[in-house]
N, C-alpha and C positions, 0 to 999 in steps of 0.2 A: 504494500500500500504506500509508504513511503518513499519508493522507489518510483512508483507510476507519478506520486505527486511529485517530485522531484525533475525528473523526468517532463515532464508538463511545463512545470513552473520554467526551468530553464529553456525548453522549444521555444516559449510563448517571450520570453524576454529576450531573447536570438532574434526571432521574426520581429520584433520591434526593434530596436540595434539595426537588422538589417534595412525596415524601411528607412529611420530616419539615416542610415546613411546613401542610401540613393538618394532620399528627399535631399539630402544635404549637397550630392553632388550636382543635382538637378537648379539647387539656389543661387549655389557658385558661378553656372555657364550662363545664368541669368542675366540679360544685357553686354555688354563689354568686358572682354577679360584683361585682367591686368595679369601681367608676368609672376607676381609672386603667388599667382592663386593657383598656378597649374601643377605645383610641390604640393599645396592643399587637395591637389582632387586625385592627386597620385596616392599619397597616404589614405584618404576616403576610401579610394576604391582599393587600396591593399586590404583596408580592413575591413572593406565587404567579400570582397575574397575570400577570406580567414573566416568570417560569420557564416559566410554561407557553406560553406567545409563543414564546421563545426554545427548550424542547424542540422545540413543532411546526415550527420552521423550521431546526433542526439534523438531525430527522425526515425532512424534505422534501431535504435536503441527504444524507442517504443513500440517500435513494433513487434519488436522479440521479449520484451523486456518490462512492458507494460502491461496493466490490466486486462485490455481488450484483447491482446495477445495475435499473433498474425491471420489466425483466420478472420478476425474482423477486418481486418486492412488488405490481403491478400485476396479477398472474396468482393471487395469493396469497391464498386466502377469511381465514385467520385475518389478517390483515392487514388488512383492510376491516375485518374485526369488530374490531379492535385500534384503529383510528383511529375505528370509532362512537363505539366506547364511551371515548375519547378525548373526542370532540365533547361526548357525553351527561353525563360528568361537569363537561367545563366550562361548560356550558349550565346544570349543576345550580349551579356554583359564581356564579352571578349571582346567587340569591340573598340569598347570607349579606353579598357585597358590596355590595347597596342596603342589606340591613340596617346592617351596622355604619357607612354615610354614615349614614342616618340616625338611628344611636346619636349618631354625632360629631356629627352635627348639634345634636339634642336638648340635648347637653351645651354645647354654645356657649349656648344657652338659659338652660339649668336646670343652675348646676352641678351636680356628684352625680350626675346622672343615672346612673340602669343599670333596664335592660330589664325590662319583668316578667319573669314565671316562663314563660308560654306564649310567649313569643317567643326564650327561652335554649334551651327545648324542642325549640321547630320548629329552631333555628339547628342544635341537635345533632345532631338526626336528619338533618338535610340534610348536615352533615359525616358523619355514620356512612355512610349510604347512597354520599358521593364515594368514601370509605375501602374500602367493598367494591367499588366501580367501579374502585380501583385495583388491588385486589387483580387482580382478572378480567382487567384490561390486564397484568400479571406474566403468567397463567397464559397470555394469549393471543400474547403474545409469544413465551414456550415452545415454543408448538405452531408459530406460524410457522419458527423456525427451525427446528424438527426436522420438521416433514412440508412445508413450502411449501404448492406447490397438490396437490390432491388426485391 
């Protein structure tokens, strides 16, 4: 029992961690970038890398290891679509991750450096699009716990 609460309590404080540090990299790109913000959205997103590692394997950890135990989550369609759409947003978040190396890169270069306009663009919209993948992981969540399998 202890364990499942355990377990729960740190998933649920991961998945918050993780939004606000998207929300946080999504504030930054916001309007005009200045040069020292792009070591800011480098660090951001290291540490969403690191959160999202550590939810998926506190994830994995409830599922064997938790109350409801794998046949609820194994047998469970919104749960598969919970973990895609899991996959699909951190697949999307490789992106923004070459880019800002190669922001930091550029600037070991060229101090000053900061990105054009069409590349703060594309950076945005690929955090907008993660942002509403999370949202749909909230809503699918929901429905796992309240219907399981069909």
């Amino acid at each position: 029992m202890a364990t499942d609460l355990a377990l729960a309590a740190l998933h649920h404080l991961l998945v918050f961690a993780l939004t606000a540090m998207l929300v946080s990299q999504a504030v930054l790109l916001r309007g005009e970038l200045r040069a020292d913000t792009v070591g800011r959205l480098a660090k951001l997103d290291a540490g969403y890398g690191l959160v999202a590692g550590l939810l998926l394997a506190v994830g994995v950890c409830r599922v064997f290891f938790g109350l409801k135990g794998p046949d609820f989550y194994l047998h469970n369609p919104w749960f598969h679509a919970k973990v895609g759409t899991f996959v699909l947003v951190g697949l999307l978040s490789i992106l923004p991750t070459v880019r800002y190396a190669r922001w930091r890169k550029a600037q070991k270069t060229q101090p000053g450096f900061v990105p054009d306009a069409a590349a703060l663009a594309g950076t945005r919209t690929i955090l907008r699009i993660e942002l509403a993948g999370l949202a749909v992981i909230f809503v699918l969540a929901a429905a796992m716990a309240r219907y399981g399998g069909f």
